[in-house]
VMD Tcl script that draws the C-alpha trace (Angstrom):
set ca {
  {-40.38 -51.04 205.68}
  {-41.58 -51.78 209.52}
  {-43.18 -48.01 211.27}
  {-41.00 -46.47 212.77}
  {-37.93 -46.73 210.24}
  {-36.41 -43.53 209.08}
  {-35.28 -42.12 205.39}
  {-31.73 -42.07 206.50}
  {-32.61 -46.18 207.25}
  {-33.70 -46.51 203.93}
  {-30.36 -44.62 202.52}
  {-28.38 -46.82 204.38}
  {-30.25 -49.92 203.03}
  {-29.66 -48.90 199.69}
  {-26.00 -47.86 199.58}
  {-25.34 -51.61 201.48}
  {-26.82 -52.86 198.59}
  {-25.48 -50.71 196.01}
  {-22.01 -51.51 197.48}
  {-23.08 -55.40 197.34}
  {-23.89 -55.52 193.99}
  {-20.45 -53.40 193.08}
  {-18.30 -56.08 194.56}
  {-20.02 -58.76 193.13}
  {-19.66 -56.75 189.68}
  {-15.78 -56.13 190.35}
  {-15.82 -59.92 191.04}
  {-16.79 -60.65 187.84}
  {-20.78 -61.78 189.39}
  {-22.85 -60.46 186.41}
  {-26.33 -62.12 187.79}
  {-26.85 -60.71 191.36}
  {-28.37 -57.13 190.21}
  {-30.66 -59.24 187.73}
  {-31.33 -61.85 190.68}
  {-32.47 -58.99 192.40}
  {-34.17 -56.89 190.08}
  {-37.89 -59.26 190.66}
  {-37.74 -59.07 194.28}
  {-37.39 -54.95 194.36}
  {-39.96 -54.50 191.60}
  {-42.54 -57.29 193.76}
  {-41.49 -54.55 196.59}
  {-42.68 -51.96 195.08}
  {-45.42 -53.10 192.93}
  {-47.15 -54.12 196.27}
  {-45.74 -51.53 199.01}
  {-45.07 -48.05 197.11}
  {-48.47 -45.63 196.17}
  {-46.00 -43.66 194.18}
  {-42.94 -43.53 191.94}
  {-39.90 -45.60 191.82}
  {-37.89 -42.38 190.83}
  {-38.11 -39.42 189.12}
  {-35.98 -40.02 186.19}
  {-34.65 -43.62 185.53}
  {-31.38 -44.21 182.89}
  {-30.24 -47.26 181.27}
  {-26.95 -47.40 179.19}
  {-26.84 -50.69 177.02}
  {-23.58 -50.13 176.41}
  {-21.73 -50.35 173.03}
  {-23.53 -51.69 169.92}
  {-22.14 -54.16 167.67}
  {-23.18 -53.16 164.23}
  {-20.52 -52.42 161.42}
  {-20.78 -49.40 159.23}
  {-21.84 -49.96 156.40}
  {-23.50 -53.99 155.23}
  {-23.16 -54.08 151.66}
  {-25.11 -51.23 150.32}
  {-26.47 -50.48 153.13}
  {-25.63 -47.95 155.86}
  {-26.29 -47.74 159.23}
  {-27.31 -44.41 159.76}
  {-28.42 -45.02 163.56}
  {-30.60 -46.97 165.72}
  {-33.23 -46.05 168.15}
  {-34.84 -48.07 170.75}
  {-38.19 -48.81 172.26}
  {-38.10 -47.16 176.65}
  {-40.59 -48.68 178.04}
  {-42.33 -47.28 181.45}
  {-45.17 -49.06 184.07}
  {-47.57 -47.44 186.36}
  {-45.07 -46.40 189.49}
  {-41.93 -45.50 186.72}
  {-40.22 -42.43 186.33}
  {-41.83 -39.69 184.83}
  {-39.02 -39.64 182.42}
  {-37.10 -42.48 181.05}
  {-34.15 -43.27 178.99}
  {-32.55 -45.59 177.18}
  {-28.66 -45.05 175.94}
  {-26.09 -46.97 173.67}
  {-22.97 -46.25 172.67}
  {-23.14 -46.22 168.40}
  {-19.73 -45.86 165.94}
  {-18.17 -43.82 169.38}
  {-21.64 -41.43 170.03}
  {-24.09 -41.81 172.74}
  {-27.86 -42.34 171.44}
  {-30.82 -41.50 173.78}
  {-34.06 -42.42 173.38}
  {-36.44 -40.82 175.93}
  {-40.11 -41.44 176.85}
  {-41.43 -39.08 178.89}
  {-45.29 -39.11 180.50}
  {-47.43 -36.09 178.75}
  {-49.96 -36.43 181.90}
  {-47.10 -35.66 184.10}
  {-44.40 -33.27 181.97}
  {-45.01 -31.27 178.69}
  {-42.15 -31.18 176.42}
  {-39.67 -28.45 177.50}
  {-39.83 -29.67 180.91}
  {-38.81 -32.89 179.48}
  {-36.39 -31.65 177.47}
  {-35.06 -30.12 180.95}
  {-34.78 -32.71 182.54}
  {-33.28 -34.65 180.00}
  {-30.18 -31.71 179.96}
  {-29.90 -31.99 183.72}
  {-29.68 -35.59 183.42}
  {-26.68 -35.46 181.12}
  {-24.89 -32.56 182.95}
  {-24.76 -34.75 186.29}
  {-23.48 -37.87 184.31}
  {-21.17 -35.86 182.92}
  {-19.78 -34.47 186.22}
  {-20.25 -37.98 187.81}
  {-17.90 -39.52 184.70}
  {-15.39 -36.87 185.93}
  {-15.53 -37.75 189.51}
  {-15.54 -41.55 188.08}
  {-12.11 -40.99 186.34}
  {-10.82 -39.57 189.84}
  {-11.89 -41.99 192.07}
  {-11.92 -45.14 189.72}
  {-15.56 -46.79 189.91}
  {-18.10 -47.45 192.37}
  {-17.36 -47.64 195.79}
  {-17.13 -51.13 197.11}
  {-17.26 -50.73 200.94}
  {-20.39 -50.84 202.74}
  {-21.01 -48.35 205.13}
}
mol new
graphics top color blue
foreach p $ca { graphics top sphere $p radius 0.5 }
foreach p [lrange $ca 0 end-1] q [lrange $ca 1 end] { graphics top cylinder $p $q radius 0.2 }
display resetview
């Protein structure tokens, strides 16, 4: 961003954007966060000495495996998180699996030890939580820009 522009500026920026890509989701648009996922990554690869967050979630939603194939059961599945130089300190990736959310978290040992990460991880699931309650009230993301 130019000198001179403020945090608040660069909260503003973002919930425009946010509130883009929510009406282009409601639309039915499923390619304009993934159009724009290169172009904020180039951003930030080049512009940002530091982090892109702190934490970082991403729910793959539900997973289409049966039960049971044959004689063999499913008993879960786990996934690979993957994390670059300026990514969270703690990642995760979540699915939804025979009606139970799986997490599979990668956390940096250079940055957290384990109960921090562990922590963090609780945290993380307490404010989705609440924010799935407020979700139910309010009924999705809000689609006007500000």
């Amino acid at each position: 961003m130019p000198p001179g522009d403020t945090l608040a500026d660069l909260r503003e920026l973002a919930e425009r954007i946010n509130a883009a890509v929510c009406r282009a989701g409601h639309r039915g648009d499923p390619l304009l966060a993934h159009m724009l996922s290169p172009k904020v990554l180039s951003i930030m690869l080049r512009h940002t000495p530091g982090r892109m967050a702190a934490t970082a979630l991403s729910y793959t939603g539900p997973t289409r495996l049966e039960p049971r194939y044959g004689d063999i059961k499913v008993r879960g599945l786990d996934a690979f998180v993957s994390n670059i130089h300026i990514g969270p300190e703690l990642a995760a990736q979540v699915r939804l699996l025979f009606g139970e959310l799986w997490w599979d978290l990668l956390y940096l040992e250079r940055e957290l030890d384990r109960r921090t990460a562990v922590s963090l991880a609780d945290r993380t699931l307490e404010l989705l939580t609440e924010a799935a309650a407020e979700t139910s009230r309010t009924q999705g993301c809000s689609t006007k820009a500000p």
